[in-house]
N, C-alpha and C positions, 0 to 999 in steps of 0.2 A: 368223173365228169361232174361238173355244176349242173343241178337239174335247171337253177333257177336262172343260167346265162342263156337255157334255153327257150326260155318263154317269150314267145312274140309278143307279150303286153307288155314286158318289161322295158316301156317307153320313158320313165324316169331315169336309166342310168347314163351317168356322165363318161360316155367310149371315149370322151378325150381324154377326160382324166383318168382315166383306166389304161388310154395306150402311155402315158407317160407316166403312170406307175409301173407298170412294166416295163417299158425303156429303162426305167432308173434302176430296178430292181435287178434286170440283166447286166446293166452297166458293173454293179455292184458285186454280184457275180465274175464279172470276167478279173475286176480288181484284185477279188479277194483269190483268183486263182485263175490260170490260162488251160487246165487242163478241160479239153474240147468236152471229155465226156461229161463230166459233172456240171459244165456250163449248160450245154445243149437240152439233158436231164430236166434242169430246172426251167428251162426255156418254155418247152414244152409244158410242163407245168403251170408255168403261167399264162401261157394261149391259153387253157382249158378254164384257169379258175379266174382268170379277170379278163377276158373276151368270148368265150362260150366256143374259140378253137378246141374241137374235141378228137381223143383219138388222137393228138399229133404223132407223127412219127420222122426219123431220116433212115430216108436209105440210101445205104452208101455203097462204092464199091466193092467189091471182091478182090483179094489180091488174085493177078492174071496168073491162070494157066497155062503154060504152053499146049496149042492142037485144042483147048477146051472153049468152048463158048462165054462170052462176058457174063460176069452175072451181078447183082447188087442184092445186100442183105436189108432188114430193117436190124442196124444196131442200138438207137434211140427211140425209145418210145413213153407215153404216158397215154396212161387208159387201154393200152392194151395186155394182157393177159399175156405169161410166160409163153404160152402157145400157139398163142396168135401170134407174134412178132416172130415167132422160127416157122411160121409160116411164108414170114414177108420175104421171100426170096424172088426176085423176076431178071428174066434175064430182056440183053437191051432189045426195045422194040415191042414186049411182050404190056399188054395191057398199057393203062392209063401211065404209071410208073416209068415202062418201059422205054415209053411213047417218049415222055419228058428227059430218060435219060440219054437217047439216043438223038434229039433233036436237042436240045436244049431248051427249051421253051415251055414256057408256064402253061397248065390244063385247067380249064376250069370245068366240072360238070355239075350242072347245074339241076340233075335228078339222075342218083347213081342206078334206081330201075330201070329208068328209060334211056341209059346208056351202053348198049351192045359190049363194049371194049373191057368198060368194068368188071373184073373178074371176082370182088367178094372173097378174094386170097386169104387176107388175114382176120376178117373181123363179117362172120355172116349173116346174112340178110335181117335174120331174127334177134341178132342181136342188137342191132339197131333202131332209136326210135319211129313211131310206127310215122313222123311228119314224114314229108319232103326232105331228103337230106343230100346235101352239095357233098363236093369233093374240091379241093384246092390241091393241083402241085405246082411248084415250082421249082428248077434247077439250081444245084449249089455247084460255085463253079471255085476250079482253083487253078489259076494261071492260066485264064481263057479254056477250060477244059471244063467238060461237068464231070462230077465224081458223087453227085449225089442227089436227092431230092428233099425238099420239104414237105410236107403232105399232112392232111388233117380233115376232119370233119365238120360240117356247118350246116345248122336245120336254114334251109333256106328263107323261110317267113319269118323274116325275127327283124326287131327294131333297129338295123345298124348296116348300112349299106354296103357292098359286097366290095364298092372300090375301094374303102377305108380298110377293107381287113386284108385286101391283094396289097396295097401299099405298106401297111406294116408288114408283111410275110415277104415281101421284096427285101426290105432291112433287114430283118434276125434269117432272110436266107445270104445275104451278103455277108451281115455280121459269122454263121457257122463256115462258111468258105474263109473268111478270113482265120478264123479260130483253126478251122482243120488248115489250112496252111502253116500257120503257126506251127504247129504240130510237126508237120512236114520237117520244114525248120529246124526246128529243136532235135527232132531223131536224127537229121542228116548229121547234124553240128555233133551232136553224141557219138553216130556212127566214124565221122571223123576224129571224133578226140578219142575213142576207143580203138582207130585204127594207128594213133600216131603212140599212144602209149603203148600197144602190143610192138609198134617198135623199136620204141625206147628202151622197152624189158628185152627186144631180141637185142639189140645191140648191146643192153648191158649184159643179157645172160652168154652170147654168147661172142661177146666183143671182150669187154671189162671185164670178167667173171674168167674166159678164156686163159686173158693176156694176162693176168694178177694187178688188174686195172681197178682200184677201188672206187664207188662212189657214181654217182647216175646227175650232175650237174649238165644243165645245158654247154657247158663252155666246155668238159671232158669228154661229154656226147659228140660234139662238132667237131674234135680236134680227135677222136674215137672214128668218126664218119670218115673225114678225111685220109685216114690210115686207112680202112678197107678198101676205100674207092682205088686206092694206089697200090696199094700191097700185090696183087697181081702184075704189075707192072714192071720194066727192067729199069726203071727212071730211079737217079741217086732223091734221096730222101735227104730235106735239109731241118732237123729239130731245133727248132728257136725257141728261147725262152729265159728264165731267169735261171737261178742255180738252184737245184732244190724242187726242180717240179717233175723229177721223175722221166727227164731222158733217155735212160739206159730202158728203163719198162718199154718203154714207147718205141727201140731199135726192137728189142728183144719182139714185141708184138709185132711190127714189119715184118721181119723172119718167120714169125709164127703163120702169119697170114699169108706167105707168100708160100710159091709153088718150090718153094727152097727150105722148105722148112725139114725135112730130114737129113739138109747136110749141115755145115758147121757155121754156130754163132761168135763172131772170132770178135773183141770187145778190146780197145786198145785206148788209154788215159793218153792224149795227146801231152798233158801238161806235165807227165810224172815219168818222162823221156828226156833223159839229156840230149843237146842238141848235137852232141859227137854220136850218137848210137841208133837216133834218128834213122839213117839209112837200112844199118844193117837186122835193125826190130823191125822194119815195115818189108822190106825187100829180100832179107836175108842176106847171107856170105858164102864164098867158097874158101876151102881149105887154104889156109895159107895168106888170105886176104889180109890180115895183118896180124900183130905180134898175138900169140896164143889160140888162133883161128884152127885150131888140129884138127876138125873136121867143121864139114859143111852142115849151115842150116838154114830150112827154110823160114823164111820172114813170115809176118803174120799175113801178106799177102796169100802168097802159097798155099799154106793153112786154112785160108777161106775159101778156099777154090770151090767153085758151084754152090758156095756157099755165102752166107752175109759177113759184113766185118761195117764194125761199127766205131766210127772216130769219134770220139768225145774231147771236145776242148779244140776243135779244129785251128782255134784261131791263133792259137800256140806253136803250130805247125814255123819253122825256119824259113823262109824264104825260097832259101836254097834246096828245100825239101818239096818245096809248094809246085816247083815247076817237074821235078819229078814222079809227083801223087799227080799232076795234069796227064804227064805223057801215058801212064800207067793208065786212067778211068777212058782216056781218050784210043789207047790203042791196042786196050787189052790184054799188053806183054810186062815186063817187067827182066830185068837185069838187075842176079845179084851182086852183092859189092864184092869186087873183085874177083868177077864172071866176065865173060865175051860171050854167051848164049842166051838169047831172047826165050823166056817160058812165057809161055800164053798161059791165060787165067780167065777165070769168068768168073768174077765179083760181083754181089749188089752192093754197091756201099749207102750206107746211112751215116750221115754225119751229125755232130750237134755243136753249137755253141753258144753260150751267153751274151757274148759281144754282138756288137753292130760292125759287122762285117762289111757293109757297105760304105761306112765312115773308113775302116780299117785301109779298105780302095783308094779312098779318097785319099787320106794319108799317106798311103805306101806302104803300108805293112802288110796288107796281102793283096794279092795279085788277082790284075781284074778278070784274068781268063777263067783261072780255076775259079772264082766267084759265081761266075758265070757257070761253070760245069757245075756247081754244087746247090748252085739255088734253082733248080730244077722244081723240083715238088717242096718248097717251103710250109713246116706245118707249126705255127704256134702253140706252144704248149702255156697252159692257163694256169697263173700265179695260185696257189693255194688264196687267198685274199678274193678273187674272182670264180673262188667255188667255196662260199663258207658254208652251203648245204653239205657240203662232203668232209666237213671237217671230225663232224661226228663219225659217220663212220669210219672214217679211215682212226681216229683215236683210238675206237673200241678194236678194230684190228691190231693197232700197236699194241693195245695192253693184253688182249690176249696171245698173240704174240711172243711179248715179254714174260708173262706169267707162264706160258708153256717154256719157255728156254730158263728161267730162271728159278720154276719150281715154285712162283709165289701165287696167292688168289686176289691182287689189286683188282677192285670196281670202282670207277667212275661214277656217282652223284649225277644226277642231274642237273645241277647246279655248277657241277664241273664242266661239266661238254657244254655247256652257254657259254658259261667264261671263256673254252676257247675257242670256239666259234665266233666268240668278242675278239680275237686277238687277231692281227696283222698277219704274224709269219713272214717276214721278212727272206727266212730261209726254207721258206716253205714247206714242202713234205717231210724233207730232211732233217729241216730243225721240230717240230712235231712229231717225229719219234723220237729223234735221241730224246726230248727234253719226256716224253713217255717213258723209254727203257730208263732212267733216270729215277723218273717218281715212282716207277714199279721196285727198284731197287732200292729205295730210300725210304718211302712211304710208312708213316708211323700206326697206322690204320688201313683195317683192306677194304674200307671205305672212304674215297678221297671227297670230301665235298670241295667247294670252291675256296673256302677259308684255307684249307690245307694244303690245295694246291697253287695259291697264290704264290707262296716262300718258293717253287719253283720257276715260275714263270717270271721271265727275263724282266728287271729293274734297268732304272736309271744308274745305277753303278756299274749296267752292262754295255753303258754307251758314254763312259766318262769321256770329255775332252783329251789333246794330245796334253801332256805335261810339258812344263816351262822350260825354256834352254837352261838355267840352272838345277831343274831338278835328274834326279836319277832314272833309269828307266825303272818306269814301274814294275814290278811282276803280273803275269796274268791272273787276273779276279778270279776267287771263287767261286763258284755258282752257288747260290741259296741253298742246294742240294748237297752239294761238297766236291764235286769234278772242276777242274781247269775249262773254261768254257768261252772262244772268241767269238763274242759276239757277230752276227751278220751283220753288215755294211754294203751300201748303195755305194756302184760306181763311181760316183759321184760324190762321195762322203768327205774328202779331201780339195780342196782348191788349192791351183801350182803354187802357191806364194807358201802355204801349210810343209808341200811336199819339199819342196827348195829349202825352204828353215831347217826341215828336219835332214838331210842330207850335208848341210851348212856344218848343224853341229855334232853330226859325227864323223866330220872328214872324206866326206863321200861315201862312206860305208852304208851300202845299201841294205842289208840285213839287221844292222844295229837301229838305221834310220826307219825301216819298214816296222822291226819289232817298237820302237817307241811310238809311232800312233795305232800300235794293236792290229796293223797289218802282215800278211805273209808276204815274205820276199815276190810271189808270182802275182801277189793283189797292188805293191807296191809299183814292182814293175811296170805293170798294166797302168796303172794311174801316171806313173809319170810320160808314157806314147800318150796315152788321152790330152794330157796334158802339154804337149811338143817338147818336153823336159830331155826327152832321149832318143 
């Protein structure tokens, strides 16, 4: 306490410019930091040493009990004594404190002897000077509610009118309602972002971490969320996406998640099926069904029974196949080739493919029922490019990986996982391990930095133009590393005028024409339907 804010003669001091060094000085405070207790602290501090507010304290409330009585503590104070302030405890109604917390409404008493209600709780009788001395509360409110008081001591006969010191104590109690809001605020917005990480970590610990899902990006969380939400479900699952982002993980995790997960994960490459055998690998044969058929077998339908089976490449699927794989999802039975008896089955199927299957409709290359049957639960699967947070670890995965199968100790640099966290990925996951099991096998140091592993990562010679109708076909380029290496390519890498040349000069030979712009006969293909070519 200032002895000398207390003297009634102290008729020279300027309270106005005393309340707006303390405005400022609080102001300055709240700048320099929003946390309520250390604001409030000093608050009170300066009531006592430049306005002769003595003794301030807040008291605020108790967190509620269930069945117990409300109660308010003093957690801020100046001038009072470790002992006194763990006395400041009232509950609502009880004395002057109580009074103000339970009504909301400002106290003033104006001689705390000559006030019955004043109870002398925390700070007694004798410790007080021997003048007339006032009491000030006022209610701190937050969000229309009181949750606390202001409160403080005042020798009544002193030089400075009592409504100048009720009007600033209306403000620094407006301003700690504001601050302890604030507060409020900040711990909600906390407890929310502590509740959205703890589920972030559950879904990747036990979503991703589960399924052999690596990597915690927003865009693999969502496409992660969306599989659990469905996975219980009997709804076909449609994986869309580019080549390379880990389709097969993502059936495989369906099956895991589903109430099917102890019976059979059946995995079938639509594109690495000739279109003659089509039938008898999905549906199976009976004896005899054609030349060398000596006994019967079940088709990978069969095989999956009560179980998942997963089409990869759907959009490779025959036509004539398309309206088959319909009658089968739609009616549950299947006939094998060169059978007369209907088996029932109970399938989930999960399908995937790279193309724009909806264009495919439109064209006529696949049919708009089963489109319909298959886009059921459609789930985006996110370009490696649209998770470059996960590029890192899924590297350090590859190279340990590699290094366990290959008996080598390759580490990544620092300097290396930036550079490829710099890079596209065009082929996405795919292509970020081979081009890892690669640099673990070639690596001239078990320390790759970035300089070292530039010579593997894809150049300009990896994306040469198609060669001239005079020249030879090229052979395929070597990789910086030393492996035969086709580069990835966008759908779209070729324009019909490019594909027709190429077809021009080798007599329609689709294989020879495919292999001179560095395409496979099934990338070639595809480009020239895109194209209206075929």
């Amino acid at each position: 306490m200032a002895p000398h804010r207390n003297d009634p003669d102290n008729a020279g001091t300027d309270w106005h410019a005393q309340e707006l060094l303390l405005m400022r000085e609080v102001m300055k405070l709240v700048g320099r930091s929003l946390a309520p207790a250390f604001v409030l602290r000093e608050m009170l501090h300066l009531m006592s040493e430049l306005l002769g507010l003595n003794r301030g304290r807040m008291v605020l409330a108790d967190d509620a009990v269930p069945g117990a009585e409300r109660t308010a503590s003093v957690r801020h104070a100046y001038g009072l004594t470790a002992e006194e302030a763990a006395r400041g405890v009232f509950r609502w109604g009880e004395g002057i404190t109580g009074r103000v917390l339970a009504s909301g409404l400002p106290a003033i008493v104006q001689d705390v002897d000559a006030e019955p209600l004043f109870l002398f709780r925390t700070v007694a009788r004798a410790r007080l000077p021997p003048q007339t001395v006032a009491f000030i509360a006022l209610p701190i409110d937050v969000n229309g509610a009181t949750v606390g008081v202001l409160a403080c001591h005042r020798i009544r006969s002193r030089q400075r009118h009592l409504n100048d010191d009720l009007a600033l104590l209306r403000i620094l109690a407006t301003l700690a309602g504001q601050l302890l809001q604030l507060e409020q605020l900040v711990a909600e917005e906390r407890r929310q972002l502590a509740a959205r990480n703890e589920a972030l970590e559950h879904a990747l610990d036990v979503g991703s971490a589960r399924y052999g899902l690596i990597g915690r990006s927003p865009a693999l969380l969502q496409a992660l969320g969306e599989l659990e939400r469905v996975s219980q479900s009997q709804a076909t699952v449609l994986l869309l996406g580019e080549s390379g982002t880990g389709k097969e993980l993502f059936a495989r995790a369906v099956h895991l998640a589903s109430g099917r997960r102890d019976q059979p994960f059946i995995k079938v490459n639509c594109s690495a099926i000739p279109d003659t055998l089509f039938e008898s690998e999905l549906f199976g044969y009976e004896r005899g069904a054609f030349t060398g058929a000596s006994t019967a077998r079940a088709g990978w339908f069969e095989q999956a029974n009560r179980g998942t089976i997963f089409l990869d490449e759907i959009g490779e699927l025959p036509l004539a196949m398309q309206s088959k794989l319909l009658r089968t999802l739609q009616e549950g039975t299947l006939v094998r080739l060169g059978g007369t008896r209907e088996i029932r089955i109970d399938v989930r199927l999960v399908a995937a493919t790279n193309r724009d299957l909806a264009r495919e409709v439109q064209a006529g290359g696949f049919r708009q029922d089963l489109y319909y049957r298959l886009n059921v639960i459609p789930i985006r699967l996110p370009s490696l490019r649209e998770r470059r947070e996960d590029v890192r670890a899924l590297a350090l995965h590859f190279v340990s990986r590699a290094n366990q199968a290959h008996q080598r100790n390759v580490n990544l640099a620092p300097d290396a996982l930036a550079r490829l966290e710099a890079h596209d990925w065009p082929g996405n996951i795919r292509e970020l391990g081979n081009l890892i099991e690669r640099l673990v096998l070639l690596a001239d140091h078990t320390l790759v930095t970035a300089a070292a592993l530039e010579r593997f990562m894809p150049t300009a010679l990896d994306r040469a133009p198609p060669a001239p109708a005079s020249a030879p076909i090229p052979p395929a380029l070597p990789a910086a590393g030393g492996g035969l290496v086709r580069d990835y390519q966008s759908a779209t890498s070729h324009d019909a005028q490019t594909l027709q040349d190429a077809l021009t000069r080798h007599q329609g030979n689709q294989s020879r024409a495919a292999q001179s712009l560095g395409l496979t006969l099934r990338q070639f293909s595809y480009r020239l339907r895109k194209a209206g070519l075929r």
